[in-house]
Backbone as CSV, one residue per row, in Angstrom:
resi,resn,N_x,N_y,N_z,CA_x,CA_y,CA_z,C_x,C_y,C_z
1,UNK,12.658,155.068,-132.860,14.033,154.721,-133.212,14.983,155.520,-132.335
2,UNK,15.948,155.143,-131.484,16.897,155.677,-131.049,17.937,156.374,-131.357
3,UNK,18.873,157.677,-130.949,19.448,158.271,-131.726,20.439,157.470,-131.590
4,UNK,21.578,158.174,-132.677,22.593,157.929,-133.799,23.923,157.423,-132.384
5,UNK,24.238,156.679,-132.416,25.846,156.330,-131.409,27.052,156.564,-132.719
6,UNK,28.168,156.616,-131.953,29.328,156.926,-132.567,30.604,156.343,-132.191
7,UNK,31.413,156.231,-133.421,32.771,155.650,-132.817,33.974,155.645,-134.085
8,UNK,35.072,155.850,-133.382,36.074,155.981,-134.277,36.450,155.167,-134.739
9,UNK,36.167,155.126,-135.985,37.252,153.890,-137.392,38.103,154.451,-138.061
10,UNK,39.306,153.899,-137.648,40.811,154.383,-138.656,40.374,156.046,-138.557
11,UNK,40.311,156.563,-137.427,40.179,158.325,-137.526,39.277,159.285,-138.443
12,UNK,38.478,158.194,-138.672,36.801,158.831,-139.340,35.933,158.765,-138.259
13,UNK,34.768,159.748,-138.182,33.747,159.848,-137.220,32.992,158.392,-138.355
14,UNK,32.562,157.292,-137.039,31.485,156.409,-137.822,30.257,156.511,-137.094
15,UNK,28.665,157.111,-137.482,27.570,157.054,-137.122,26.765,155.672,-137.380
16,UNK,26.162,155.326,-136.842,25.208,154.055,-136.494,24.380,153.936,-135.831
17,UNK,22.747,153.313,-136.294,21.863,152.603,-134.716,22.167,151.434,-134.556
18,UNK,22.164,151.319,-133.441,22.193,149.759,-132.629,20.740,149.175,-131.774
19,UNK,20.008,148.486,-132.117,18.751,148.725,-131.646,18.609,146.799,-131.509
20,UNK,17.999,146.706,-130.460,17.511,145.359,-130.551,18.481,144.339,-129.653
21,UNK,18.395,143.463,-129.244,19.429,142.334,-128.337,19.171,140.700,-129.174
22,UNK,18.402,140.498,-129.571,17.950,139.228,-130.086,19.390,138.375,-130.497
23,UNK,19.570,137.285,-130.995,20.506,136.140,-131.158,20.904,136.844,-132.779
24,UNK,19.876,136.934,-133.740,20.366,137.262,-134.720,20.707,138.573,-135.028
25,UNK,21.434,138.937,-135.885,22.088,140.117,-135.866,21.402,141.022,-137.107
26,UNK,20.729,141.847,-137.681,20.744,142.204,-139.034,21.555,143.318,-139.351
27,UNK,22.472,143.746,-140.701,22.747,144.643,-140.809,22.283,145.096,-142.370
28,UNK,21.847,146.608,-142.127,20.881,147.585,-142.781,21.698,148.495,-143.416
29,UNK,21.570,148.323,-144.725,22.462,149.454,-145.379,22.030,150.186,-146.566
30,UNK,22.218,151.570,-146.389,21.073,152.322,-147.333,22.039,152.521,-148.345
31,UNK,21.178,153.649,-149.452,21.092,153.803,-150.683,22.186,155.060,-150.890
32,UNK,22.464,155.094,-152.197,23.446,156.683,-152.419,22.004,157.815,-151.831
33,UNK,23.139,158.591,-151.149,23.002,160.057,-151.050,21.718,159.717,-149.535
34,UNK,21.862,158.408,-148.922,20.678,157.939,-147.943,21.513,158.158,-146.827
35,UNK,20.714,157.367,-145.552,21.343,157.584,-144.264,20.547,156.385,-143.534
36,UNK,21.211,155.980,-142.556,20.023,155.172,-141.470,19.066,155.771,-141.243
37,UNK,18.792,156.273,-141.313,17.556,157.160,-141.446,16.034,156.760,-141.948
38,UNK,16.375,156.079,-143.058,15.869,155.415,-144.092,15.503,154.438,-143.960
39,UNK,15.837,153.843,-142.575,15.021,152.337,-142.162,14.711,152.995,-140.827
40,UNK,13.957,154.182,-140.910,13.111,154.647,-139.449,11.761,153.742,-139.215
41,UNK,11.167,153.453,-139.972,9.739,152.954,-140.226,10.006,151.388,-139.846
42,UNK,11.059,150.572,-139.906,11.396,149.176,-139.590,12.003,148.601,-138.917
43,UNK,13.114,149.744,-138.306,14.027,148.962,-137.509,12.799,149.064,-135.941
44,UNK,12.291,149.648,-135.564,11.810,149.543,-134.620,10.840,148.068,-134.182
45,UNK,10.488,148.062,-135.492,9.860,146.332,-135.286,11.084,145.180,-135.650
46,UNK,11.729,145.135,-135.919,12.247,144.202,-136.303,13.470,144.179,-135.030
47,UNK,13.522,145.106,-134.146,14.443,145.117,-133.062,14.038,144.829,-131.855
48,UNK,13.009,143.979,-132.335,11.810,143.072,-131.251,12.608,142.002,-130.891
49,UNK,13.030,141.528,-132.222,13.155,140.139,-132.520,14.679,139.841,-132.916
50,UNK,15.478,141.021,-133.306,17.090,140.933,-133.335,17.665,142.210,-132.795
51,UNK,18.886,141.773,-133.395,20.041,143.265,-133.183,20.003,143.817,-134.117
52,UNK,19.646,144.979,-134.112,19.939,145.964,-135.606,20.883,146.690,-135.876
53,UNK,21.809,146.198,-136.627,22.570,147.825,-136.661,22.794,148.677,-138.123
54,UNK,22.672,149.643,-138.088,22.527,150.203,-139.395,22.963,151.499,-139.547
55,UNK,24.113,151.651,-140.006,25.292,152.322,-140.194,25.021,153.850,-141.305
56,UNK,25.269,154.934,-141.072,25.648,155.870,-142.412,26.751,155.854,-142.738
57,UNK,26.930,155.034,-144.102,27.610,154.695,-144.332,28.958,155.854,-145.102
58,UNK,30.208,156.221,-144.902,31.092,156.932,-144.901,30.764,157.856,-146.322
59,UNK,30.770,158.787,-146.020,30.297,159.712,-147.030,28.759,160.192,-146.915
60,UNK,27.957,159.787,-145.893,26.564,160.085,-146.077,26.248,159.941,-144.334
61,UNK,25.322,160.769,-144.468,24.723,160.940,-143.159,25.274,161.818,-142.152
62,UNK,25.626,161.244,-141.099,26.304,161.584,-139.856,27.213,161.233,-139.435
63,UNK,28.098,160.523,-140.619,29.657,159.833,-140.863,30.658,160.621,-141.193
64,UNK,31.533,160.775,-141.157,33.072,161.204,-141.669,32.524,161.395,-143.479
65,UNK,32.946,162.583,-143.971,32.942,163.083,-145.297,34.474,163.185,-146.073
66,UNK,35.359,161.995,-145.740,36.815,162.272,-145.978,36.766,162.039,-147.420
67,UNK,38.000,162.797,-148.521,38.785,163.047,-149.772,39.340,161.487,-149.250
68,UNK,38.524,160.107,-149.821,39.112,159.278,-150.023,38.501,157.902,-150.705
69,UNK,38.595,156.651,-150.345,38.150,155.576,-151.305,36.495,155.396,-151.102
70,UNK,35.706,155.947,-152.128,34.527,155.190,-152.151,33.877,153.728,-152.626
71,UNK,35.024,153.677,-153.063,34.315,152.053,-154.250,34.014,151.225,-153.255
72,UNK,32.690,150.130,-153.729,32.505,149.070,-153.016,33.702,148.584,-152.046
73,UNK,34.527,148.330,-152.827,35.456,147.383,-152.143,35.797,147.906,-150.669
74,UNK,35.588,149.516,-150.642,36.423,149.977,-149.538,35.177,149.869,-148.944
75,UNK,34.180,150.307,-149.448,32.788,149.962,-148.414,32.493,148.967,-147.412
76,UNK,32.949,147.661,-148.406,32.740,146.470,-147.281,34.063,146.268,-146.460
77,UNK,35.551,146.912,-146.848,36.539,146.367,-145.806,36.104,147.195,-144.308
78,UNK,35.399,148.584,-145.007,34.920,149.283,-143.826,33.622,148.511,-142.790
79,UNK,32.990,148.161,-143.454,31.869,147.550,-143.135,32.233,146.344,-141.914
80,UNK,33.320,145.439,-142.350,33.900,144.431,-141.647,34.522,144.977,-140.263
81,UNK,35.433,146.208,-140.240,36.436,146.602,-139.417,35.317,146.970,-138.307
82,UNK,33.814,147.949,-138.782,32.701,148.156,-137.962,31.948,146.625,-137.117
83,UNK,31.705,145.624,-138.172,31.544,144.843,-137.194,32.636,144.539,-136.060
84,UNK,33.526,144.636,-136.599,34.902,143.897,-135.427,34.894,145.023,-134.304
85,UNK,34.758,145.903,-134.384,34.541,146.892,-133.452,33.388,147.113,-132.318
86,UNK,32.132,146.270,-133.237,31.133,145.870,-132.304,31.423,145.124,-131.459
87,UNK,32.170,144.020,-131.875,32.132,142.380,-131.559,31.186,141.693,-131.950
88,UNK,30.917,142.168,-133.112,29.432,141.311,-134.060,30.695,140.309,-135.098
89,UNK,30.086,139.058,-135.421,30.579,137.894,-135.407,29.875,137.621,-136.748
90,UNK,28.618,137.716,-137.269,27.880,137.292,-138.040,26.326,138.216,-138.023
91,UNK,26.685,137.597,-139.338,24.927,138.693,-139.865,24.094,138.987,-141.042
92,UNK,22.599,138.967,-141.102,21.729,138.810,-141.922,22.569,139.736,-142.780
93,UNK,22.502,140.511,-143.850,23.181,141.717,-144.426,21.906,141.999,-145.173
94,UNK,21.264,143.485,-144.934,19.925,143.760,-145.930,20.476,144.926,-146.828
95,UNK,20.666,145.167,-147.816,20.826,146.590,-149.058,20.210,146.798,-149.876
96,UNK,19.967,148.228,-149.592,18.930,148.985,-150.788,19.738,149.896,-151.727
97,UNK,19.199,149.193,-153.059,20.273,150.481,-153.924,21.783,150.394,-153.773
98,UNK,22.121,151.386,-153.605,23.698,151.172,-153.669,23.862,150.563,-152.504
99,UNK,23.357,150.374,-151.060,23.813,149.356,-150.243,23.355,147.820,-150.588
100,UNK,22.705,147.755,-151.452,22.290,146.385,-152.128,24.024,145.964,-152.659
101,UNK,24.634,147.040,-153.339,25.814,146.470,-154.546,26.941,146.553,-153.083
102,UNK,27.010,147.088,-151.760,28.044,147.461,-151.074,27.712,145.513,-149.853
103,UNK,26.690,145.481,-150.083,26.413,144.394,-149.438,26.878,142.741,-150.231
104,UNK,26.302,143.041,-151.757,26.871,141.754,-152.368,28.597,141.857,-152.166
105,UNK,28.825,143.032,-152.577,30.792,143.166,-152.312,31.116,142.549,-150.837
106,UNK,30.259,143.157,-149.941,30.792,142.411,-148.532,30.910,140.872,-148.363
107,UNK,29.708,140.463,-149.158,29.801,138.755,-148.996,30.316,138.464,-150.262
108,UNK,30.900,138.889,-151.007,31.910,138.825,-151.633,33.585,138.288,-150.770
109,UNK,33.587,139.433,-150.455,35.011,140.170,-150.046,34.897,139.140,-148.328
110,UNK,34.211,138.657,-147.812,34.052,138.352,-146.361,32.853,137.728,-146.378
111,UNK,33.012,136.457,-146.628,31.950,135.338,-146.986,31.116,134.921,-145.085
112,UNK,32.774,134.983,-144.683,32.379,134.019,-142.806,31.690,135.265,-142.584
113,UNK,31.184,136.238,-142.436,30.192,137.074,-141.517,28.750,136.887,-142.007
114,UNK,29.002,136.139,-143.026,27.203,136.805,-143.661,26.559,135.058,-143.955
115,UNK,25.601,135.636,-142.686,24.723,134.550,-142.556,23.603,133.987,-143.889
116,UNK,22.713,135.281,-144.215,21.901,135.788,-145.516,22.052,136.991,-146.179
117,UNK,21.613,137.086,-147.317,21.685,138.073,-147.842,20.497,138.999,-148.666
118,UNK,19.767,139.960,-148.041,18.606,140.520,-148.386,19.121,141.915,-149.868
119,UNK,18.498,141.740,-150.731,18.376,142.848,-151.766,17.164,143.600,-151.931
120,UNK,17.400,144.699,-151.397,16.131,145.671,-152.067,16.026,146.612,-153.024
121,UNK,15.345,146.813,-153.943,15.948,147.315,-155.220,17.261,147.204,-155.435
122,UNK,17.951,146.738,-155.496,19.629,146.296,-155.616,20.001,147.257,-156.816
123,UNK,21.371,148.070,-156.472,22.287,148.139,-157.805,22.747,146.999,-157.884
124,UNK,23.667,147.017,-158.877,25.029,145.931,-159.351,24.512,144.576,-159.454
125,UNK,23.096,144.402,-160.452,22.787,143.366,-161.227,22.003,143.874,-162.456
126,UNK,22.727,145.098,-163.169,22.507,144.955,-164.648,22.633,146.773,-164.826
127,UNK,22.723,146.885,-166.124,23.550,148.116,-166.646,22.538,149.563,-166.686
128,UNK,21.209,149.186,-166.403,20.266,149.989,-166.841,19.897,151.083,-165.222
129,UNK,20.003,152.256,-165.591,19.477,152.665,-164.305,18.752,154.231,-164.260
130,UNK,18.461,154.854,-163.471,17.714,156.395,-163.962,18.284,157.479,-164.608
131,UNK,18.249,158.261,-165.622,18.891,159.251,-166.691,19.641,160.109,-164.981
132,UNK,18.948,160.330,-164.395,19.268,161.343,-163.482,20.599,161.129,-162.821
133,UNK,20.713,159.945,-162.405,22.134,159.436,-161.822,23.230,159.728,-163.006
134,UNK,22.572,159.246,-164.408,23.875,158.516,-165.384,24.616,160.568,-165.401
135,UNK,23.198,161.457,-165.567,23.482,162.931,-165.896,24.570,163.527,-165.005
136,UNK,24.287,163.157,-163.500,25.483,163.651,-162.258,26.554,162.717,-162.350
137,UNK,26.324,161.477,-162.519,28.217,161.217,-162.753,28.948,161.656,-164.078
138,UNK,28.540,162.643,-164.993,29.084,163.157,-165.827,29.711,164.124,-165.329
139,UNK,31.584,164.222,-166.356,32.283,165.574,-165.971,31.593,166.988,-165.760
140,UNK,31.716,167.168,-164.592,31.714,168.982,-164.726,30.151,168.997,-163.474
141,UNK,30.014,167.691,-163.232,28.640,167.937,-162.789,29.187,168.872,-161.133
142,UNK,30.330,168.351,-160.792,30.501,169.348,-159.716,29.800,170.319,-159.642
143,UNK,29.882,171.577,-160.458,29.587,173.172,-161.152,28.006,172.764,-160.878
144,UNK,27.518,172.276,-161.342,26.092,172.117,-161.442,25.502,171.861,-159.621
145,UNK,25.805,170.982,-159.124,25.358,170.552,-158.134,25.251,171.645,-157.024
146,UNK,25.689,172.846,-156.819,25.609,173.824,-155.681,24.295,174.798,-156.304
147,UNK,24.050,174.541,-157.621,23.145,175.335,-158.181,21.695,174.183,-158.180
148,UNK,21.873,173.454,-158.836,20.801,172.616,-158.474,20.109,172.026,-156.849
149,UNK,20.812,171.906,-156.142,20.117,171.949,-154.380,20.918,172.802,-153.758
150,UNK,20.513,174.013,-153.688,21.096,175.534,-152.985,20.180,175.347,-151.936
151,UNK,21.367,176.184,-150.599,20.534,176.277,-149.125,18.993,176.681,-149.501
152,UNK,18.635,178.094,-149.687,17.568,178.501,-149.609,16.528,177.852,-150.374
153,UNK,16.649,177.035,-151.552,15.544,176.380,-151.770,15.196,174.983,-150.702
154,UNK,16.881,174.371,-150.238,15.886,172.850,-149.548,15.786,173.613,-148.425
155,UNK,15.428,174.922,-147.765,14.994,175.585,-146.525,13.907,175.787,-147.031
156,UNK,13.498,176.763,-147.893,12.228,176.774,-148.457,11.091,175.202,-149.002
157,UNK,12.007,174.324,-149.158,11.242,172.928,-149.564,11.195,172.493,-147.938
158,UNK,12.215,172.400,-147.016,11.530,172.254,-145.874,10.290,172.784,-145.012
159,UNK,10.138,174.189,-145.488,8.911,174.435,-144.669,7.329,173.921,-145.285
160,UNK,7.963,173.738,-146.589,6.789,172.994,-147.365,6.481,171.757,-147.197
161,UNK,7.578,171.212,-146.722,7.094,169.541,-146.121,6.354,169.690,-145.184
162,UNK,6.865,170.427,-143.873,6.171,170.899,-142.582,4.777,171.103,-142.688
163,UNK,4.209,172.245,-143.783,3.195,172.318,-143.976,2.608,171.480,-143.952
164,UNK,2.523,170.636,-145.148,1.615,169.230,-146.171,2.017,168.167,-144.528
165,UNK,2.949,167.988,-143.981,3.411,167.090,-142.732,1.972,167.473,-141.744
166,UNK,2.093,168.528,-141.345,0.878,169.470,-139.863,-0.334,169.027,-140.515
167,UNK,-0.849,168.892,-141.861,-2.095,168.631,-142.498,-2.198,167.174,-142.683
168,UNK,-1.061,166.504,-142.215,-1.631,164.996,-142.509,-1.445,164.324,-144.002
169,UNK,-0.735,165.102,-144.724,-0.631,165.198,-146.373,0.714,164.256,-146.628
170,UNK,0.753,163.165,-146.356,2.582,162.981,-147.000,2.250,161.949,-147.861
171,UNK,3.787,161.469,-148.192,4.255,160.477,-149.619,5.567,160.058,-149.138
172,UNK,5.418,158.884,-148.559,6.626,158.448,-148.322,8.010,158.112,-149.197
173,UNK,7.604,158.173,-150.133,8.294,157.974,-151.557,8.952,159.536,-151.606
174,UNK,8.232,160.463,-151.921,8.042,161.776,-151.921,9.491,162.155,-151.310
175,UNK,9.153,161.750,-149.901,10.170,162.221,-148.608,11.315,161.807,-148.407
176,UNK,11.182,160.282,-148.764,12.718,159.641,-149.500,13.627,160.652,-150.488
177,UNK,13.109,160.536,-151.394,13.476,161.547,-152.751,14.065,162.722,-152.320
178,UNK,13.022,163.482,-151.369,13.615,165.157,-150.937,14.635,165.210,-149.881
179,UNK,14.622,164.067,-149.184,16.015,164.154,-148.252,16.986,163.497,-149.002
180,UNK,17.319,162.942,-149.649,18.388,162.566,-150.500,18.916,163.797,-151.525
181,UNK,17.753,164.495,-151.936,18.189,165.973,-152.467,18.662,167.115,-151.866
182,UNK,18.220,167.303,-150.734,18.190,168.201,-149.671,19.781,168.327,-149.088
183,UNK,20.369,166.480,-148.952,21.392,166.276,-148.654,22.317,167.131,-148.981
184,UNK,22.397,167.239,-150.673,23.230,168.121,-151.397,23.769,169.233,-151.280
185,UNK,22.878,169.923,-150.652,23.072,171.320,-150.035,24.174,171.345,-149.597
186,UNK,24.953,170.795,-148.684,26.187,170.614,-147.828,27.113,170.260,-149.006
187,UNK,28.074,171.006,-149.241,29.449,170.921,-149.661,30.217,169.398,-149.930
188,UNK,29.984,169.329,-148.730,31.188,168.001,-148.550,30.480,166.970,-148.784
189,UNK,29.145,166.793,-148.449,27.977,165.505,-148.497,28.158,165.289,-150.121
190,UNK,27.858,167.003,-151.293,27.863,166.452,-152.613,29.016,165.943,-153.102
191,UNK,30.574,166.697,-152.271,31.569,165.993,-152.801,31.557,164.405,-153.007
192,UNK,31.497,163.649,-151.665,31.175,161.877,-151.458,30.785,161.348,-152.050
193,UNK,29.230,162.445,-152.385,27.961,161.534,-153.430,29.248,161.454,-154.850
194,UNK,29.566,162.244,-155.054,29.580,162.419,-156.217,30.896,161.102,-156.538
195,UNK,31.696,161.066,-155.679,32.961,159.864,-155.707,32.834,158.824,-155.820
196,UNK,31.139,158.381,-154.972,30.259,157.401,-154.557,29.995,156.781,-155.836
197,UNK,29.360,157.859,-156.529,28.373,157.878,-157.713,29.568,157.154,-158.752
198,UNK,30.335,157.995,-159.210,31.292,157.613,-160.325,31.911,156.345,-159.790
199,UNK,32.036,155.617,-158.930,32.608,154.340,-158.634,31.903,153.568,-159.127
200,UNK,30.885,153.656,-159.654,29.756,152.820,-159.600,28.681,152.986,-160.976
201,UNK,28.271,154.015,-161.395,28.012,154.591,-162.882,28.736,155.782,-163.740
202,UNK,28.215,155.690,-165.060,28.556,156.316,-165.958,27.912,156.693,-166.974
203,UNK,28.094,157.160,-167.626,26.641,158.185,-168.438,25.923,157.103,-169.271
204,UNK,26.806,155.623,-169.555,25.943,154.594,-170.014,25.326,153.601,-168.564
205,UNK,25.125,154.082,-167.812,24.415,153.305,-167.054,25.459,152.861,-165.822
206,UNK,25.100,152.223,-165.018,25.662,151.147,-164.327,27.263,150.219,-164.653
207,UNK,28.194,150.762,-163.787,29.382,150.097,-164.723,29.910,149.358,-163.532
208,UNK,29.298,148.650,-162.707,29.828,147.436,-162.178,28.800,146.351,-161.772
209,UNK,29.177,145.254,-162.190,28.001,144.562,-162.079,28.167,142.675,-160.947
210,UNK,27.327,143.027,-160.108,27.994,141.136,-159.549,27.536,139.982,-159.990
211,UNK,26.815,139.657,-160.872,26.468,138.851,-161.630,27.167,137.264,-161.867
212,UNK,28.363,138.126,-162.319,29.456,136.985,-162.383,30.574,136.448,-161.288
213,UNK,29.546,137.116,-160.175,30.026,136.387,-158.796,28.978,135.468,-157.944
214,UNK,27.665,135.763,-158.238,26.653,135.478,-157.395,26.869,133.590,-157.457
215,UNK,27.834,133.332,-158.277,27.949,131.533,-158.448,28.639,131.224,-157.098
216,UNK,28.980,132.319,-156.597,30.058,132.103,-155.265,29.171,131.583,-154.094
217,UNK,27.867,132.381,-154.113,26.826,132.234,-152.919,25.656,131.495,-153.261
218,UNK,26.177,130.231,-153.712,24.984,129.785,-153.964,24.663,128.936,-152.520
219,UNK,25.049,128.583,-151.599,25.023,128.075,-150.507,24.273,129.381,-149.134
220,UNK,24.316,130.712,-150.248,23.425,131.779,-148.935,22.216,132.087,-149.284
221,UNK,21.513,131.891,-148.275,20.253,132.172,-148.449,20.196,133.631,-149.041
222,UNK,18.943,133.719,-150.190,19.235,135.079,-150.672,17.533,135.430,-150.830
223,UNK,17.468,136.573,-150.692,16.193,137.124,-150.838,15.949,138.311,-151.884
224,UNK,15.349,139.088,-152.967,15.295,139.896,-153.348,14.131,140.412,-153.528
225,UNK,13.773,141.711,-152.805,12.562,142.720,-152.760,12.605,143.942,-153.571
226,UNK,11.243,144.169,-154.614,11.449,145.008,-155.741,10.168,145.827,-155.267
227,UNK,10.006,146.729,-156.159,8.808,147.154,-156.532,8.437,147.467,-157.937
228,UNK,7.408,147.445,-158.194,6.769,147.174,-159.659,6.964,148.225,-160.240
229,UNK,7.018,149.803,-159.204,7.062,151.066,-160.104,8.847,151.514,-159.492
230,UNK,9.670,151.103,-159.388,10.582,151.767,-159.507,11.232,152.461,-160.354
231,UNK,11.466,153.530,-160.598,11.962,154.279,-161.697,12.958,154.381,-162.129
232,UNK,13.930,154.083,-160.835,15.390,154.075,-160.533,16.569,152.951,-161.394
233,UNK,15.465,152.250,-160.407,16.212,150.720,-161.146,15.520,149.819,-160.849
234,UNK,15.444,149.322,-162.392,13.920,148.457,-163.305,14.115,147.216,-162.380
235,UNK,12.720,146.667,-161.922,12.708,145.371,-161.647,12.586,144.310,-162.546
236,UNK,13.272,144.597,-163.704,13.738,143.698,-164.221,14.633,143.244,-164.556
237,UNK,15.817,143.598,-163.247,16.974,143.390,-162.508,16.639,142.432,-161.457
238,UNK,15.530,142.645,-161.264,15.187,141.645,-160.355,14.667,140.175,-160.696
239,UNK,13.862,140.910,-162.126,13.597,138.593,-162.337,14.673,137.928,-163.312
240,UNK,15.933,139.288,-163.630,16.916,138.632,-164.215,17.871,137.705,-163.125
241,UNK,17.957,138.222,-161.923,18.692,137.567,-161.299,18.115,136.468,-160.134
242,UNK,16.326,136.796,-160.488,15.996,135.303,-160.413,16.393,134.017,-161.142
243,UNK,16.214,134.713,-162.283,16.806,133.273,-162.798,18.456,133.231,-162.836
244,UNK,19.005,134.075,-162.782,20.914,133.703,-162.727,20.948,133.283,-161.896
245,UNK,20.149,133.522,-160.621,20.902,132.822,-159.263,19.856,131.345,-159.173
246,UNK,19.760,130.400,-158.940,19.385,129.256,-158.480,18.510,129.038,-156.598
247,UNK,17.850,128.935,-156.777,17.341,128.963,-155.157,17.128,130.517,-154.602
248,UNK,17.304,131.625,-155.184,17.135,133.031,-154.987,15.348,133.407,-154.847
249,UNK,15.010,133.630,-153.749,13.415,134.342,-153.367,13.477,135.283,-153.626
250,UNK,12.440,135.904,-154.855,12.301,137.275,-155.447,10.805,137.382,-154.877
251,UNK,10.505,138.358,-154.764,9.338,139.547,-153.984,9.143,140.270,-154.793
252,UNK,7.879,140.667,-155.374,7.594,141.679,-156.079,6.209,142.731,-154.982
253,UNK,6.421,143.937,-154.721,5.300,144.458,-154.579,4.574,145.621,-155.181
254,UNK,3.679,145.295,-155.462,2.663,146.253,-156.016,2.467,147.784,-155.765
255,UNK,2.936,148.273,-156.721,2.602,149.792,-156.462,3.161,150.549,-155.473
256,UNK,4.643,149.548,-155.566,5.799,150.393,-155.122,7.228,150.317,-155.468
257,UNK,7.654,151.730,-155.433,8.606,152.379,-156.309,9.907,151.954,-155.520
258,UNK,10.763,152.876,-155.466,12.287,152.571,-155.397,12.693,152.391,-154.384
259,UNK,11.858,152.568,-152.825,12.226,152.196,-151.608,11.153,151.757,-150.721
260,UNK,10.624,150.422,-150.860,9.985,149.244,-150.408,9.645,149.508,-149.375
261,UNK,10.929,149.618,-148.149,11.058,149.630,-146.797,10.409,151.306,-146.177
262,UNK,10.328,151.987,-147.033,9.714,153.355,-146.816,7.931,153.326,-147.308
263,UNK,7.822,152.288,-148.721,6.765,152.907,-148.814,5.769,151.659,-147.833
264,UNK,5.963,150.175,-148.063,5.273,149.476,-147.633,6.737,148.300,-146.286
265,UNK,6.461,149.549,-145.149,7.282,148.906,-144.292,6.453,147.525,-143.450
266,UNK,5.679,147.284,-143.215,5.230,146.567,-142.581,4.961,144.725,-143.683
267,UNK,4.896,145.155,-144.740,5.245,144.351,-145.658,7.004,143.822,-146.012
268,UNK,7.711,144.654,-145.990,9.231,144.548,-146.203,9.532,143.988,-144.589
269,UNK,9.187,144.159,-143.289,9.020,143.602,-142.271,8.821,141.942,-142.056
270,UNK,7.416,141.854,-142.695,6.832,140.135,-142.688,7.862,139.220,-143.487
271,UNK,8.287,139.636,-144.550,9.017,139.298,-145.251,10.342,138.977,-144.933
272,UNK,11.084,139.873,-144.255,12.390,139.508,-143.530,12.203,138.247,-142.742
273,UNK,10.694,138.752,-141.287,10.702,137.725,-140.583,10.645,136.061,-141.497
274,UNK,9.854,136.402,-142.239,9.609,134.764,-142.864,10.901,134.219,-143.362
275,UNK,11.769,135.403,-143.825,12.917,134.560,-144.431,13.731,134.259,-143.330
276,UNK,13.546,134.761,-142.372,15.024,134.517,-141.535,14.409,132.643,-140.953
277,UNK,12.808,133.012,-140.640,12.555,131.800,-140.128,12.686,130.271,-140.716
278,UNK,12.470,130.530,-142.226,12.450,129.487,-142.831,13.763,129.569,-143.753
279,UNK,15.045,130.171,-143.210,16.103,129.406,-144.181,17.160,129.139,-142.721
280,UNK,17.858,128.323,-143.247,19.083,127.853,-142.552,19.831,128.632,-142.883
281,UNK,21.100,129.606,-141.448,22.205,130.703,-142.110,23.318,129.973,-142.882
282,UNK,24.328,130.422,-143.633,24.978,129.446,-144.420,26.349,129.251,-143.286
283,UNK,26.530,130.504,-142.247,27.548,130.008,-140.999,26.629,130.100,-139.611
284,UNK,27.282,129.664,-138.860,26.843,130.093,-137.607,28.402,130.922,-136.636
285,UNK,27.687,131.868,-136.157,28.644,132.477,-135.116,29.634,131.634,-134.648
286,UNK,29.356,130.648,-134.249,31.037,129.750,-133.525,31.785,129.353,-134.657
287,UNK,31.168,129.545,-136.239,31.990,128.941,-137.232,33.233,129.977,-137.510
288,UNK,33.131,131.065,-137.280,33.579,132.508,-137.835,34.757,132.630,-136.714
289,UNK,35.982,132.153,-137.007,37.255,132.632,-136.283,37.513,133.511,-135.797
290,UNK,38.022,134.041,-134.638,38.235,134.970,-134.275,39.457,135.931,-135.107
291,UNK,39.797,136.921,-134.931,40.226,137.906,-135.998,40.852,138.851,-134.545
């Protein structure tokens, strides 16, 4: 995977890969407290066959950490202004987790760019989600969070990856999990999460939901990829919105948890390819006006 390129949006640092030349475009968008990072294991194959680009998205990664709007909504106007900046025109849109709920908002909010629409473990199709999230968007969790992932322990948990890493020992699941924790350490990264977080849950669960929009896209091809053990968020978010949505391809795989594309990439791979091959996009690039 190639390193991180950069470029200024509205006077935020924006980080991104750009990988691939192909006709179709995909765009890759990770999870709270994630990074492009997180599609290391896929974008390299799949940038055989398209353009990849896959963004850290503002507040996470190697992006701008600004005191300002996290909610979906601002996610995808950001999301749009980045394509226009490419000169990307149109595009698959894939989200995991909270880029699952920042992706339905985009083809929401900006229908002409989005060709299909991929969900992997998706937020923002139903109220239920892990105690652990609902516990940090509670008041006061600020106080807590510099004590719960302090420098010297994710330094000390890093040399322990290293170890079990040099021996051949890993868990891709595992490694997901500890860099999303690890993240925390940094000041400003937990501030984001935490703005991120409350836009989006609350100590009863999940408090935005697209459900009662998905009648909008029934004309986009839609795909949704789960796993059977997710802990995070139940796949049974996933055969609920098999049946709400009409014509919607749900994926289930076996004996994997909350990030698909990490644990069984070469599977979350075949799967893209097949969908892109066998659906029609709902625009094509010359349909999409210039702006």
């Amino acid at each position: 995977m190639t390193d991180l390129r950069y470029l200024d949006l509205h006077g935020d640092r924006c980080a991104y890969r750009d990988e691939g030349d192909g006709e179709e475009t995909l765009l890759l968008l990770h999870g709270m407290a994630g990074s492009s990072e997180t599609w290391r294991a896929v974008i390299p194959h799949l940038a055989k066959r398209y353009r990849v680009i896959a963004p850290d998205l503002l507040g996470h990664g190697s992006s701008a950490k600004p005191r300002g709007d996290y909610s979906l909504g601002a996610f995808a106007a950001w999301l749009r202004d980045l394509l226009d900046e490419l000169g990307i025109r149109s595009v698959t849109v894939v989200g995991q987790s909270l880029g699952g709920g920042v992706a339905m908002q985009f083809v929401y909010q900006h229908p002409d760019y989005c060709r299909r629409l991929v969900l992997i473990s998706s937020g923002g199709l139903g109220q239920d989600v892990g105690w652990t999230l609902r516990l940090l968007s509670a008041p006061g969790s600020e106080l807590l969070l510099p004590l719960i992932a302090p420098s010297p322990v994710v330094r000390a948990g890093d040399r322990v990856r290293a170890w079990f890493s040099a021996r051949n020992i890993q868990s891709p699941r595992g490694a997901e999990m500890w860099s999303a924790y690890a993240s925390l350490s940094d000041a400003h990264t937990r501030h984001a999460f935490l703005r991120t977080l409350r836009s989006v849950v609350d100590y009863r669960g999940q408090a935005v939901s697209a459900l009662n929009k998905l009648h909008l896209t029934t004309e986009l091809p839609l795909m949704v990829i789960w796993g059977d053990q997710d802990r995070i968020i139940p796949v049974d978010h996933g055969f609920a919105l098999d049946q709400h949505r009409p014509g919607c391809r749900l994926e289930i795989l076996d004996g994997v948890g909350h990030f698909p594309h990490v644990e069984k990439p070469d599977a979350v791979v075949d799967l893209l390819d097949d969908f892109i091959a066998t659906t029609h996009a709902s625009v094509r690039p010359a349909d999409v006006p210039e702006r």
